[in-house]
C-alpha positions as protocol buffer text, in pm:
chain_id: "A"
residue {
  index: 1
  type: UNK
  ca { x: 13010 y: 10717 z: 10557 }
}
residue {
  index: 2
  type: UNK
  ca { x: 12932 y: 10678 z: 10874 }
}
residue {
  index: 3
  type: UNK
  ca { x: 12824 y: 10362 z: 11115 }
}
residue {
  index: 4
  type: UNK
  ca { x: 12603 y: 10291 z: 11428 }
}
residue {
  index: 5
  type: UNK
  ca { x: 12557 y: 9949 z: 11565 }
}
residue {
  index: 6
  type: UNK
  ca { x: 12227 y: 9928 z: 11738 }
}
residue {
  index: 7
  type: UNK
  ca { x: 11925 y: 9733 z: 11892 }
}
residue {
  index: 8
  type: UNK
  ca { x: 11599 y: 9818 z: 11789 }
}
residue {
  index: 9
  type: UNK
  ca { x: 11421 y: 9909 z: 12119 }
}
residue {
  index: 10
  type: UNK
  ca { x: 11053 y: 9864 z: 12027 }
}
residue {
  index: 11
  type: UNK
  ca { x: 10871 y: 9649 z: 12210 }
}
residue {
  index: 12
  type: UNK
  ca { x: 10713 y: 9515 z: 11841 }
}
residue {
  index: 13
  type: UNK
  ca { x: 11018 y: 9609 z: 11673 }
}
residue {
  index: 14
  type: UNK
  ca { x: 11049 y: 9783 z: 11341 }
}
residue {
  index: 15
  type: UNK
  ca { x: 10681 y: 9676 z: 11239 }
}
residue {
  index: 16
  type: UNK
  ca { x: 10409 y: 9974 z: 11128 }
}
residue {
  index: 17
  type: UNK
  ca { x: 10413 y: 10239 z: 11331 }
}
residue {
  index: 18
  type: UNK
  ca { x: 10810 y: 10236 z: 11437 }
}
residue {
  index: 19
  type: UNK
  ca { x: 10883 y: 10135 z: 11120 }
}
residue {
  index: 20
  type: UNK
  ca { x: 10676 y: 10415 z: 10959 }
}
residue {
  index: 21
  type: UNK
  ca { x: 10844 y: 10692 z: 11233 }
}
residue {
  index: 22
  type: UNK
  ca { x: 11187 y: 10572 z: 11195 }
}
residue {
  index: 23
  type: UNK
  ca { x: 11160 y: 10630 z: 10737 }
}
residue {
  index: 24
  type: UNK
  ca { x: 10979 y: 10959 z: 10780 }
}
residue {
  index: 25
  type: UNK
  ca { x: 11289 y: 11064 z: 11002 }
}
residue {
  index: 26
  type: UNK
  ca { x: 11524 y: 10945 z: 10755 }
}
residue {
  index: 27
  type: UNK
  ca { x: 11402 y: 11028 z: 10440 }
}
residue {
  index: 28
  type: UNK
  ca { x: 11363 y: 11384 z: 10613 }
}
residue {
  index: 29
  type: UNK
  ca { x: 11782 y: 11407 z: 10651 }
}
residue {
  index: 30
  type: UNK
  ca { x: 11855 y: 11439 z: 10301 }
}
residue {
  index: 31
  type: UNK
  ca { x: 12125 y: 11194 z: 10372 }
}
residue {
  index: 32
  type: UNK
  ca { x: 12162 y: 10842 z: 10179 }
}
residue {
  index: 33
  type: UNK
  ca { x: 12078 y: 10638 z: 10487 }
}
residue {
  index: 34
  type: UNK
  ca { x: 12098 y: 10186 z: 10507 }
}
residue {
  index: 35
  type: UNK
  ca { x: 12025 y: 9949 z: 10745 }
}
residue {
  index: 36
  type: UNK
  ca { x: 12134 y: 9564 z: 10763 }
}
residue {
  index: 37
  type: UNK
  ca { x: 11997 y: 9311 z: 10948 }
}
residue {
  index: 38
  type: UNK
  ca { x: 12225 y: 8988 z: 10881 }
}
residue {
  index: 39
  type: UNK
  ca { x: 12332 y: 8972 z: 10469 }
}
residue {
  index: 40
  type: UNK
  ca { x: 12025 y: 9203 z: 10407 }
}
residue {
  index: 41
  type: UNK
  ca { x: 12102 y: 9549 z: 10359 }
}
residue {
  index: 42
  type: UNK
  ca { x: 11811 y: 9783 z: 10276 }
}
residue {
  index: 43
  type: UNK
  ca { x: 11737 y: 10184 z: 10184 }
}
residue {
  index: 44
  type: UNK
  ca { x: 11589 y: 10324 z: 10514 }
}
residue {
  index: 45
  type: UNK
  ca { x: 11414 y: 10564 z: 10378 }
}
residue {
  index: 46
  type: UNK
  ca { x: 11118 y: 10315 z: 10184 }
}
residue {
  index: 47
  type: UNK
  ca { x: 10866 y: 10184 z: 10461 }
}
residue {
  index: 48
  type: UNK
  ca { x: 10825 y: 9866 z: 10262 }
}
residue {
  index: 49
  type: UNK
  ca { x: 11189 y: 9796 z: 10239 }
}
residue {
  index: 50
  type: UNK
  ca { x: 11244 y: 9854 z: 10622 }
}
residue {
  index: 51
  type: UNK
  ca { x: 10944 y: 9624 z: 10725 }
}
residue {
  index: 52
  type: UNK
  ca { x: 11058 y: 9370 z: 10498 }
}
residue {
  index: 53
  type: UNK
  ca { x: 11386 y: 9325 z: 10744 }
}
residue {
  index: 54
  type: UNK
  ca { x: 11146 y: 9196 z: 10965 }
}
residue {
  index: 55
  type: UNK
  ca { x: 11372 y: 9350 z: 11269 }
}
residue {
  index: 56
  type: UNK
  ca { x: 11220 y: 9223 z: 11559 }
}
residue {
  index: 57
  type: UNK
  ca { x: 11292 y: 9366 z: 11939 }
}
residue {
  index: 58
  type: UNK
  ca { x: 11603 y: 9356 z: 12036 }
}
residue {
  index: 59
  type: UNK
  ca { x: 11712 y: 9289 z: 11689 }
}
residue {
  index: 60
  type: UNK
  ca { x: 12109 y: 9410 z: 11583 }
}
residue {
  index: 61
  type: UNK
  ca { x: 12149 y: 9674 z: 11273 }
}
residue {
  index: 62
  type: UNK
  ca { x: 12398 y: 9819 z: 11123 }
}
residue {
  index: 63
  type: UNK
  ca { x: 12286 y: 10197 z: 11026 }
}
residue {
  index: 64
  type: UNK
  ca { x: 12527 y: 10346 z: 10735 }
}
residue {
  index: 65
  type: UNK
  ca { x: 12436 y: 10737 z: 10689 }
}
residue {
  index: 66
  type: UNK
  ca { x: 12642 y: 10930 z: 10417 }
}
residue {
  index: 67
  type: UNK
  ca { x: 12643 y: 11291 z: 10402 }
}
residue {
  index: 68
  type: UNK
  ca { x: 12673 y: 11626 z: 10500 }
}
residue {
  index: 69
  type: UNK
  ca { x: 12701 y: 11589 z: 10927 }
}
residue {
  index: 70
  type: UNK
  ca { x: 12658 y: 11266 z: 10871 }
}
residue {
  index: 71
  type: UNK
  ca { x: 12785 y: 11205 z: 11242 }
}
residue {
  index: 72
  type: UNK
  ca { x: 12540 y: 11405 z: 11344 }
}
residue {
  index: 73
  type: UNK
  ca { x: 12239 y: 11231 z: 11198 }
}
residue {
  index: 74
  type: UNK
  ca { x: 12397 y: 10871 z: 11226 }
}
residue {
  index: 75
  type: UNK
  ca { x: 12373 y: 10929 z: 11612 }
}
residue {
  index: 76
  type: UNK
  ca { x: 12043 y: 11090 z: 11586 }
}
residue {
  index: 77
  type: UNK
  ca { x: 11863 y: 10795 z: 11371 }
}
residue {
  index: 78
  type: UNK
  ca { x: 12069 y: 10577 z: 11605 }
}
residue {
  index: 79
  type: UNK
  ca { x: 11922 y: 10699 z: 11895 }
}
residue {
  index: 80
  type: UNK
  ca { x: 11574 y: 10661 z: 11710 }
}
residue {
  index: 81
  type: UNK
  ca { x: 11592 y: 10320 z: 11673 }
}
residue {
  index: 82
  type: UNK
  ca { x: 11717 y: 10212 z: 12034 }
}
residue {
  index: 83
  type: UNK
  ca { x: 11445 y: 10363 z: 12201 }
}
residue {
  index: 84
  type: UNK
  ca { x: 11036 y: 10248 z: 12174 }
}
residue {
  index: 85
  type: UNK
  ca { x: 10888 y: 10411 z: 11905 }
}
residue {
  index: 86
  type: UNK
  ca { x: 10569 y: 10231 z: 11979 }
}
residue {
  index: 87
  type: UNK
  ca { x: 10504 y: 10418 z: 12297 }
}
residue {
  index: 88
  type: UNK
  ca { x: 10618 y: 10756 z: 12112 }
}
């Protein structure tokens, strides 16, 4: 397994439409892929399970990614949610 710590950069944070980009990325990995916001830790790849983190901006997650190149994709969804997926 691998971990990020990161910030979510939208200016709405992980709400519909970041929210929404941010699943489709990581359900498209292949790669069992959480993130935790406080106690709550949640599957990243279910839109409704992400949105109900209600991660605002600037908010601090842990990502967990575990699989093949997992390094690879942690720093890739990483890098997802630090910048403003609102404005993408």
């Amino acid at each position: 397994m691998t971990q990020r710590t990161v910030s979510v950069g939208s200016s709405v944070g992980l709400h519909a439409r970041p929210a929404a980009l941010f699943v489709k990325a990581a359900a498209a990995t292949g790669h069992a892929v959480t993130i935790t916001l406080a106690d709550k830790t949640v599957d990243a790849r279910s839109l409704l399970a992400v949105m109900s983190l209600g991660a605002g901006s600037g908010a601090e997650l842990v990502l967990d990614v575990t699989g093949t190149d997992e390094e690879r994709v942690a720093d890739e969804l990483a890098a997802m949610l630090e910048s403003d997926l609102d404005a993408a």
